[in-house]
C-alpha positions in Angstrom: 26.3 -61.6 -88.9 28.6 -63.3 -91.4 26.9 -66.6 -91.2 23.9 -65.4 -91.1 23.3 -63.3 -94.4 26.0 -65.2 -96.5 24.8 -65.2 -100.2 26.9 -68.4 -102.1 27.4 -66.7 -105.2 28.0 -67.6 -108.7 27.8 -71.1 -110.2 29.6 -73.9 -112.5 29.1 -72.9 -116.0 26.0 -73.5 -117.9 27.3 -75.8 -120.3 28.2 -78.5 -117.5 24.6 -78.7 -116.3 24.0 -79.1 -120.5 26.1 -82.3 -120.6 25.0 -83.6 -117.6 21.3 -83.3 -118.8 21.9 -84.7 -122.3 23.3 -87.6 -120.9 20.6 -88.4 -118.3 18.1 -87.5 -121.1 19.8 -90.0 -123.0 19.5 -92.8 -120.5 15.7 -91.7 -120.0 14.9 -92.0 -123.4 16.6 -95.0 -124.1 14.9 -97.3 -120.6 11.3 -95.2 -121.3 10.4 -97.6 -124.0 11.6 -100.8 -122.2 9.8 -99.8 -119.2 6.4 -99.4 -121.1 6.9 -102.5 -122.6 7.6 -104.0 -119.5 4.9 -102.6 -117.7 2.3 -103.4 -120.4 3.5 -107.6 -120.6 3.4 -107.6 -116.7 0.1 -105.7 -115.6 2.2 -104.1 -113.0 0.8 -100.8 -112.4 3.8 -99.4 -110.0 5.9 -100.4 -113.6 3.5 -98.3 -115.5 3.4 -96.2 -113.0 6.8 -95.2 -112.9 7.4 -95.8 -117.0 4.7 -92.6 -117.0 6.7 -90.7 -114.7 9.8 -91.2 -116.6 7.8 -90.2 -118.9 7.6 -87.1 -117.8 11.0 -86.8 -116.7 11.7 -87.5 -120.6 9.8 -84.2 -121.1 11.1 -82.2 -118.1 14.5 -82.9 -118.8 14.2 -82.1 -122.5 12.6 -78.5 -121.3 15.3 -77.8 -118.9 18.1 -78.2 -121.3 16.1 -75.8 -123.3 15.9 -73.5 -120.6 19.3 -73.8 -120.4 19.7 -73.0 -123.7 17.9 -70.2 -123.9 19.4 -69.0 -120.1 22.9 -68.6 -122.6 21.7 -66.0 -124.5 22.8 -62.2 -123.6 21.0 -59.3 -122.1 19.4 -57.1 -124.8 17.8 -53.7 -124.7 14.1 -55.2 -123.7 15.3 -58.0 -121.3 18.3 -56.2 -119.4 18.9 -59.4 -117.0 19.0 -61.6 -119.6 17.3 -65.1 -120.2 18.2 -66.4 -116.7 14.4 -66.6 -115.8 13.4 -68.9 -118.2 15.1 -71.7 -115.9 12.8 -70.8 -113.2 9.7 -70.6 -115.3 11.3 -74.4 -116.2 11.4 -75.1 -112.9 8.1 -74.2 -112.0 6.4 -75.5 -114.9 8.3 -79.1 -114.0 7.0 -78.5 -110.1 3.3 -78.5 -111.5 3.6 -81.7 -113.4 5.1 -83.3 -111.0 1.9 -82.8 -109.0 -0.6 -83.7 -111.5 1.3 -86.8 -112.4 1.6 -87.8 -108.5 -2.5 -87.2 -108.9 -2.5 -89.5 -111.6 -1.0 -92.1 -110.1 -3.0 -91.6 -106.9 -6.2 -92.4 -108.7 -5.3 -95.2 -110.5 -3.4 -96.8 -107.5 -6.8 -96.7 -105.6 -9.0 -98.4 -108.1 -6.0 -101.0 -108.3 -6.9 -101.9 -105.0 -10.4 -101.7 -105.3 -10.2 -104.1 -108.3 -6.9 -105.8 -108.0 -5.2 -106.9 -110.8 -3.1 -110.1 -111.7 0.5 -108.7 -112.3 4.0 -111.4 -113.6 5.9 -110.3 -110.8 9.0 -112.1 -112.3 8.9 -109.9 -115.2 8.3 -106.8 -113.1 11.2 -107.5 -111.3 14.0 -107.7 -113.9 12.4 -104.2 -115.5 12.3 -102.4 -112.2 15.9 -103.6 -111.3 17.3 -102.0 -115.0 15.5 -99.1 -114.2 17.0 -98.5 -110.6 20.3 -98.7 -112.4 20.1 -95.8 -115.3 17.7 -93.6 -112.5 20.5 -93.6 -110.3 23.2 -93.3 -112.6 20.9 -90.1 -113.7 20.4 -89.0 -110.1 24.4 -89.3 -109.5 25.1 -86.9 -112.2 22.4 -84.2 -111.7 23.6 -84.4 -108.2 26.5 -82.2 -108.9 24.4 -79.2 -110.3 20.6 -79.6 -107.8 22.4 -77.7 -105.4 23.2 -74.4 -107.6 20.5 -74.3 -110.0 16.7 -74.8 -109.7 16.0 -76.0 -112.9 18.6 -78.8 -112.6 17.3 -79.4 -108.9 14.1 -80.0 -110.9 15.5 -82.5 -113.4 17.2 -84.3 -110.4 13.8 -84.7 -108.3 12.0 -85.9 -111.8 14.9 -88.3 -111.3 15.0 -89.1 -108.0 11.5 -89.4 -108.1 11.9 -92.0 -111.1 14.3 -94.1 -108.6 12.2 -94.1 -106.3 9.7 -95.8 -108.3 11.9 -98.5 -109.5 12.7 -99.4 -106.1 9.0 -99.1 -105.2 8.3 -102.0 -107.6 11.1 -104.2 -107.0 9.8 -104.2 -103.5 6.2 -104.8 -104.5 7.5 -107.6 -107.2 9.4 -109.0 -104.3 6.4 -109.5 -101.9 3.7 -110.2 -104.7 6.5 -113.3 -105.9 6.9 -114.0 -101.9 3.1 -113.7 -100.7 1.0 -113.2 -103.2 0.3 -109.6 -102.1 -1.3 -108.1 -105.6 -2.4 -105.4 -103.3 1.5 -104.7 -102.9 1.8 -103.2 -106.3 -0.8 -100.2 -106.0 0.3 -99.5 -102.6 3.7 -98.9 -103.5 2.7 -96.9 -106.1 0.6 -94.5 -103.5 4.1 -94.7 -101.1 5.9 -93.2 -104.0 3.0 -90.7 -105.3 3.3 -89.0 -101.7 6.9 -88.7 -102.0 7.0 -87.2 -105.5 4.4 -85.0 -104.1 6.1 -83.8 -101.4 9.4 -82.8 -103.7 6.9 -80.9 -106.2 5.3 -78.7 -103.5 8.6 -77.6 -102.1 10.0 -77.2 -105.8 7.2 -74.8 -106.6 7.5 -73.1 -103.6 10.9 -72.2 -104.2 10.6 -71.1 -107.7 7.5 -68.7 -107.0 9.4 -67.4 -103.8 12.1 -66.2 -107.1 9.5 -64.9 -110.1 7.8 -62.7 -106.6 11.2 -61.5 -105.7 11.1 -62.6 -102.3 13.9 -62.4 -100.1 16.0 -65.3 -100.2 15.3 -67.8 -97.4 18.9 -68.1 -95.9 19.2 -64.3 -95.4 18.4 -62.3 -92.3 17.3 -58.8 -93.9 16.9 -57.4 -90.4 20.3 -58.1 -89.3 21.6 -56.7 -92.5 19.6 -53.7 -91.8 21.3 -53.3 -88.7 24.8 -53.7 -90.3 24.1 -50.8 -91.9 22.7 -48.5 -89.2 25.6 -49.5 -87.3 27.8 -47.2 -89.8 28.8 -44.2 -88.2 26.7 -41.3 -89.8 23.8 -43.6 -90.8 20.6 -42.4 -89.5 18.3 -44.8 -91.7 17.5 -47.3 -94.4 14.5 -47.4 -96.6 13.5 -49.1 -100.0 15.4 -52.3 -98.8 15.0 -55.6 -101.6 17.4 -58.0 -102.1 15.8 -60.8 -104.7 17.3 -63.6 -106.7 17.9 -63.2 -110.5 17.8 -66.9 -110.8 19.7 -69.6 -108.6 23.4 -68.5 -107.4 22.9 -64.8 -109.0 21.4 -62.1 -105.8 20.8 -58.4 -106.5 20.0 -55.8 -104.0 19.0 -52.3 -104.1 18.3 -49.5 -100.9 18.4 -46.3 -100.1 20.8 -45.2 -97.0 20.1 -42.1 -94.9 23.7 -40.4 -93.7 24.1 -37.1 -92.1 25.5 -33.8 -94.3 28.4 -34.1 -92.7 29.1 -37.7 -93.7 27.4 -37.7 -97.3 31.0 -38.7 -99.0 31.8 -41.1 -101.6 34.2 -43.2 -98.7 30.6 -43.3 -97.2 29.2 -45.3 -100.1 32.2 -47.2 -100.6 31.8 -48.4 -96.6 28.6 -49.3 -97.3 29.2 -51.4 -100.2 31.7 -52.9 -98.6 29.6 -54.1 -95.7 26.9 -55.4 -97.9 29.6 -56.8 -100.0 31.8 -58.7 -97.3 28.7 -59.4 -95.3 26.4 -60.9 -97.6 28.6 -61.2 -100.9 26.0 -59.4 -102.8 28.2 -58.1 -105.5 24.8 -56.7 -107.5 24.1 -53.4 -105.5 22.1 -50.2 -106.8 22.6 -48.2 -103.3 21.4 -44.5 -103.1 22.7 -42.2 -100.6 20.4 -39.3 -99.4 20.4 -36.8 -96.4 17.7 -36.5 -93.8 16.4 -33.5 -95.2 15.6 -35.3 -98.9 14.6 -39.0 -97.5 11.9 -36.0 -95.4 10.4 -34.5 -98.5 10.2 -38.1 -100.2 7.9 -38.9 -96.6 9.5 -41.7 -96.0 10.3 -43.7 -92.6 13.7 -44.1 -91.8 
């Protein structure tokens, strides 16, 4: 059952994934301008290509150090959870450009090969190459915090994605200074358009799966369920949620049926203790009630 439900809770502090972002939002700033200029002198539309998705990435990562920012901030009277959302609503928000811009790139990649352009490969080249450097220097330290955090898993796709489009047009530069492909250079640029797309659908998945409150993916509710009616003196379990605050913080909240005889605070405490040591839920709201009340609420149990 353990290895089943098990919730990783927690994460690295906030301020980490701050300095890790204003440093890779450094870098992207600083190669966005040589990669435009690049792009523009060679004709190479995988180089512009990719300078407008770092483009992006200039503006996603810029949003989620905000939300991060903002996530800081404590609970108040009107928002009892706190700011913690706001890096999902980052999160999504990055998800959908990602898309559009992958769109973007689609289009123009197909008129570049209906109407193929001349492109200095040479020049191409050495920009691509510098840009492979400070995307994966980005990439290595996002990597850290993409595993706890969805916004930063956000930042690190814009970043990945970016990576991949600098090797994307060393390759193309490669076989357009080789062969004389020209046709090289928008292909690539579709190649990497797919992959960015595939990242962005899955990102936006995940972060809608939180602002609905589903369950989280890696947790078998039934089995859980079962845990509980396992309990001696457990007869049922109704209004059963367990939802994700934002990434690395769960909450759950039922309502356990026990008989008369065993309605006892040790009863709630062996039932906290099971969702506790089962699926390291630590955020419980857990409401015991007899047979005869769960009756007149008409519920199922």
């Amino acid at each position: 059952m353990a290895d089943r439900c098990y919730l990783p809770q927690g994460r690295p502090s906030l301020a980490s994934d701050q300095r890790r972002l204003r440093w890779v939002l450094g870098f992207s700033v600083a190669y966005l301008v040589a990669e435009v200029i690049g792009g523009v002198l060679t004709g190479s539309l995988a180089l512009l290509s990719d300078a407008g998705h770092m483009l992006a990435d200039v503006g996603a990562l810029a949003l989620a150090l905000f939300a991060l920012v903002i996530a800081t901030r404590p609970a108040t009277p009107r928002r009892t959870f706190g700011y913690y959302r706001v890096e999902i609503l980052a999160a999504l928000f990055n998800g959908i450009a990602l898309l559009g811009l992958a769109g973007f790139i689609l289009f123009e990649a197909v008129e570049r090969i209906r109407d193929p352009q001349p492109v200095q490969a040479t020049g191409m080249l050495l920009v691509a190459i510098g840009g492979l450097v400070v995307n994966l220097a980005g990439a290595y330290l996002l990597h850290a915090g993409h595993a706890h955090s969805l916004n930063v898993r956000a930042a690190f796709y814009h970043v990945l994605g970016d990576a991949l489009g600098s090797l994307g047009a060393i390759i193309a530069a490669i076989l357009i200074l080789s062969f004389g492909w020209m046709t090289a250079d928008p292909i690539i640029a579709i190649l990497i358009a797919v992959l960015v797309i595939i990242s962005a659908v899955r990102l936006v998945r995940e972060a809608a799966d939180i602002l609905l409150e589903a369950t989280p993916r890696h947790l078998d509710t039934e089995a859980l369920r079962g845990e509980l009616l396992a309990i001696r003196g457990v007869v049922g379990v109704h209004d059963f949620h367990i939802w994700t605050i934002t990434s690395g913080i769960y909450s759950l909240s039922c309502h356990v049926v026990v008989e008369p005889a065993a309605f006892t605070a040790e009863k709630l405490e062996e039932v906290r203790l099971v969702l506790h040591d089962e699926c390291a839920i630590p955020h419980q709201t857990i409401q015991l009630e007899t047979p005869e009340f769960a009756a007149r609420e008409d519920v199922h149990v």
